[in-house]
N, C-alpha and C positions, 0 to 999 in steps of 0.2 A: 964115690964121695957123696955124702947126702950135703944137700941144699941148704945154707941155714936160714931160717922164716927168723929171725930175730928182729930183722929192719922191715919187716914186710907188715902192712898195714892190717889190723884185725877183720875178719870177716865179719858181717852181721846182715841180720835176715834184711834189713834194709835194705845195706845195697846191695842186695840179690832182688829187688824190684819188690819184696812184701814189706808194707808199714803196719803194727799191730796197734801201732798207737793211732794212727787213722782209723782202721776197725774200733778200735777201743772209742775214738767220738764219734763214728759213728751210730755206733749201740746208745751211746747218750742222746743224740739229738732225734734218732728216731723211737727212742723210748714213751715220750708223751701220744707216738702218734698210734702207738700200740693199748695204751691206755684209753685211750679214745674208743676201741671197740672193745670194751669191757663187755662181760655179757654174765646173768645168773650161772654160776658154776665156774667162773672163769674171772681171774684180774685182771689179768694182759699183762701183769708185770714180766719184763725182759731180763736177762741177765745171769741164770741161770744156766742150769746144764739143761734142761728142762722142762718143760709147761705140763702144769695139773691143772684137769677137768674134772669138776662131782657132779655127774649125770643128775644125782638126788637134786642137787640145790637147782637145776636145770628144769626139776618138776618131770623127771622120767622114774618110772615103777620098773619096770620090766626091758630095758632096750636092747635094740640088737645095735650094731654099731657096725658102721658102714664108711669106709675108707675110698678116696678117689686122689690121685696123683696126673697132675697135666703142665703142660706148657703154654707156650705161646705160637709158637714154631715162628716162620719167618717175619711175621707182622711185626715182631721186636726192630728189625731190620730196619723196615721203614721209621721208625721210633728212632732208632738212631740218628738213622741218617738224613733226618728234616726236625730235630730237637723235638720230639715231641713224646717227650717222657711222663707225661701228665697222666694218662689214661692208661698206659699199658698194664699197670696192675690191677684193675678192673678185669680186664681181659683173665689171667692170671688166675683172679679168684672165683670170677665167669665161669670157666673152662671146667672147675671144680666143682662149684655149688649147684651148676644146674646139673652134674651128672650124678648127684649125689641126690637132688629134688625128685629125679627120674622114678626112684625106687624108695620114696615114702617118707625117703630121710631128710631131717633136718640137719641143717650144719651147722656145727657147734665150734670146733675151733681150726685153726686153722695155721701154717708153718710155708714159709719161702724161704726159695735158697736164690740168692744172686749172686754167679758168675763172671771176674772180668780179668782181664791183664793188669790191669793198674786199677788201684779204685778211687773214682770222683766222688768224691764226699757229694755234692752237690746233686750230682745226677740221681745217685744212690738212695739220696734221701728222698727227691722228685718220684721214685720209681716206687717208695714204703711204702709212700703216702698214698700213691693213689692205691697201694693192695689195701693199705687201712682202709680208705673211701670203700673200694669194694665189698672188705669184710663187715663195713656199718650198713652200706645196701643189702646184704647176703644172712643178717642179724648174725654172722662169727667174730668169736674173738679172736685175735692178731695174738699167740700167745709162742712165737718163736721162731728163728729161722737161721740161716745160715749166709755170711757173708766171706766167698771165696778170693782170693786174690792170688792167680797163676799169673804168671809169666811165659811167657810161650807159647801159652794156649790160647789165646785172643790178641787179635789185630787191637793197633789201638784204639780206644774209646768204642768199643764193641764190649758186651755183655748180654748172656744169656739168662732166665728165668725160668725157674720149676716152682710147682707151686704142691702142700698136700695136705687137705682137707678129711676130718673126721665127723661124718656125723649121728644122728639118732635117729631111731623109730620104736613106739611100742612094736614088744613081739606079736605078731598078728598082723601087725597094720601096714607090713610093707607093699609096696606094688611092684610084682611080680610079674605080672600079668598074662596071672591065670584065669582072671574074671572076663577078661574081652571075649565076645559074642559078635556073631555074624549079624549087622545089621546095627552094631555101633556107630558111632559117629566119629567124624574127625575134624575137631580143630583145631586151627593154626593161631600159634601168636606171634606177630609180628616181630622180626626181626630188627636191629638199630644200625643194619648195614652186614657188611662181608664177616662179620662176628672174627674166628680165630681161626679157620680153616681156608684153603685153597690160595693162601698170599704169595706161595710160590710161581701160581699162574700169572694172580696181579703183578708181581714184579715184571714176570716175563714179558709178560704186555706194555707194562710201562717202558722199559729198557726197547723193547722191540720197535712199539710206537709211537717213542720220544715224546711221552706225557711230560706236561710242566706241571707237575703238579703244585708248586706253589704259585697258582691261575686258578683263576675260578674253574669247576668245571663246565664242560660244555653245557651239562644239563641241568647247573643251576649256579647262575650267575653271581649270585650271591654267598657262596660258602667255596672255600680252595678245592682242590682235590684230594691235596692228601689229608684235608680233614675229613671229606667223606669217607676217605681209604681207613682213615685211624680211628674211627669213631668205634670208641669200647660195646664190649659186647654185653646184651642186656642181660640184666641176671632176673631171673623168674621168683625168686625162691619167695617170698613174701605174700607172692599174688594167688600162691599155689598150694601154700600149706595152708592155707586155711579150707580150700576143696577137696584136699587129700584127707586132711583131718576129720572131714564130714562126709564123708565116704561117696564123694561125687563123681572121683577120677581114679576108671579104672587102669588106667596103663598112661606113660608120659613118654615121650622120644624125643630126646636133646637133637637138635638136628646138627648134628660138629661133621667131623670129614667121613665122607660117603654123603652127603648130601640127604633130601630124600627118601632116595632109594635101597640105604643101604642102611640106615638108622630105624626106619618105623619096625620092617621085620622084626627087629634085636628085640621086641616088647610083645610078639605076637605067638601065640600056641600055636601048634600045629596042625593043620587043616583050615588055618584062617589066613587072609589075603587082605592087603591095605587098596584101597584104590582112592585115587588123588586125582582132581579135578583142578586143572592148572588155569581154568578160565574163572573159577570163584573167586580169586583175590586178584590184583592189579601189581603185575613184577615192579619194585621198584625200580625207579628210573636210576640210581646206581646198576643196580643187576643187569636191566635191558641197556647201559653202555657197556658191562663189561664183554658182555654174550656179544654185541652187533661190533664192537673192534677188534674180538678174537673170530667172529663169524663161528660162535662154539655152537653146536647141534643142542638141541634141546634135552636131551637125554644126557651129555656130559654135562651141561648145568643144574641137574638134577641129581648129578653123583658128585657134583666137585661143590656145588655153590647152598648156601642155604634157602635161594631164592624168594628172600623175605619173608620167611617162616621160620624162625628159629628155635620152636617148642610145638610137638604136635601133642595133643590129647584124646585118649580113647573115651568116650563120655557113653552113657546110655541113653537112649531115642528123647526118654520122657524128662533129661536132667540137660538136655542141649540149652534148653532157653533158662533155667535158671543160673547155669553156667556161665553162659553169654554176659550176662546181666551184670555177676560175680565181677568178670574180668575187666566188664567195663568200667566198675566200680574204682578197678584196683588200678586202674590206669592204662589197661592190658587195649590192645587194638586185635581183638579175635576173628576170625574168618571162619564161618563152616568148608572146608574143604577136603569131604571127602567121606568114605564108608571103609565099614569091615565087611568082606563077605566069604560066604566056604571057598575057599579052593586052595591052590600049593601056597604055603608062608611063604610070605613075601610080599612086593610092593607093584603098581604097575603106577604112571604119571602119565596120564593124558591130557591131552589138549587141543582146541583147535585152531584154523587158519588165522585165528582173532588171538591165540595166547601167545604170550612169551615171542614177541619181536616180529607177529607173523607170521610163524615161520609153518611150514605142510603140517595139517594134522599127524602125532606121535605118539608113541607110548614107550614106553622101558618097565622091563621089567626085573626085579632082581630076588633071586631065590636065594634063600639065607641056608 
């Protein structure tokens, strides 16, 4: 006998847990915030299948075009779970734009996808807005993105972020970094905290030794914890194209996961060796809590952490101090930290009884 569905109530994608008409305002109300990072070549208009970029109107001749796709990974987490949806999409466009700076490109525009079980209009729109903030720090346009709503696949009021940025270089002018020579220099800019990588550790830590993180932290009375934990990652791009452009910066290394040790190689030819003096800048006092309440060796905070250096540069002997000058112009807090010299690719971090927490003179080293 078949069943008759005659009296049985219509199905609809609603109440299967997706609202289109909630997507649909949310496209409306985060539409102006897309407009907001308008850019030559670019509207930012939303709504479309879509987004078109004229490299021409952007003032490029010849470009090569250069693609990067990143996350957040677990720092969203924390975002969640202490309401602090404000910055994470800095993070987001972070994670893009300086992997895209690394190699001579400018980023031009720029697409996110947001992930959730149900969607909070409210939070969702907290989460644009700060990608728009990043994309107007980052000079991209916000020209598209994808907003998902699964059921089953996220806990509630949990959502994930992917972010995927395009940008430009004349042909010729990318940094490859073929130009680095033995007896280069290396600086460091200043990181704005744990950036987007190693948050699985910090959790671990936090969970293991019952951080309160809505308390000040220990090491600085005046700001909470988890705002030092959640403080966005700094974007480079602004401070940089203009050295790249003038042919100052022969090589750039994003310092994301690998620390360190496992980032500078990825920009270095072969028969050249990074070496990194851990005593020239001062670990920030976030970094030296994280290391002294996991008791982490100095050599795994160099492959896990950014250790307050979140962008290194390969520079030439005689352009160190115009560089410096550059950076500090631009707002940039730079540290000479380090040389190229012949031997196996790769990195080595040393330090002494004075760096990073005290702890026995070290080194690490890592062959790419």
């Amino acid at each position: 006998m078949v069943n008759s569905t005659h009296n049985q109530e219509p199905y609809t994608y609603a109440k299967s847990g997706v609202s289109i008409d909630a997507g649909n305002a949310l496209v409306k109300a985060i539409a102006p915030l897309a407009k907001s990072t308008a850019r030559p070549g670019a509207d930012a208009e939303l709504g479309g299948f879509g987004g078109f970029f004229d490299p021409r109107a952007a003032g490029y001749k010849d470009p090569l075009l250069v693609a990067a796709n990143d996350g957040v990974g677990t720092k969203v987490k924390l975002a969640i779970d202490h309401d602090r949806h404000d910055g994470i999409g800095i993070d987001l466009v972070a994670m893009c734009v300086n992997d895209l700076i690394v190699q001579g490109a400018e980023p031009l525009f720029f697409l996110d996808y947001f992930a959730s079980g149900k969607l909070d209009s409210a939070v969702a729109t907290r989460v644009v807005a700060s990608i728009a903030e990043g994309c107007r720090q980052a000079g991209c346009a916000l020209i598209g993105g994808e907003t998902a709503e699964m059921p089953g696949m996220y806990a509630a009021g949990d959502y994930d972020l992917a972010g995927f940025c395009v940008g430009a270089v004349e042909r010729g002018e990318q940094l490859t970094g073929d130009k680095v020579a033995a007896e280069d220099q290396l600086i460091g800019l200043a990181s704005s905290g744990v950036h987007s990588n190693g948050y699985s550790l910090v959790r671990r830590l936090a969970a293991d030794k019952g951080w309160k993180l809505d308390r000040p932290a220990l090491f600085d009375s005046d700001k909470l914890l988890i705002d030092h934990l959640i403080e966005p990652t700094r974007i480079y791009v602004k401070s940089l194209l203009p050295l790249i452009r003038g042919g100052k910066i022969k090589a750039l290394a994003h310092i994301t996961g690998g620390g360190l040790l496992e980032n500078i190689p990825r920009v270095l030819p072969e028969g050249l060796h990074a070496e990194v003096f851990a005593d020239l800048w001062e670990q920030p006092r976030l970094m030296a809590f994280l290391q002294a309440q996991g008791n982490i060796e100095a050599g795994e905070m160099a492959r896990t952490f950014n250790c307050g250096i979140g962008m290194v540069l390969v520079v030439a002997p005689e352009d160190v101090e115009s560089v410096m000058k550059n950076l500090a112009a631009a707002g940039e807090t730079a540290h000479s930290i380090g040389k190229i010299s012949a031997g196996q690719r790769g990195c080595t971090v040393i330090g002494t009884a004075e760096a990073w927490s005290g702890r026995e003179p070290w080194s690490a080293t890592h062959n790419a």
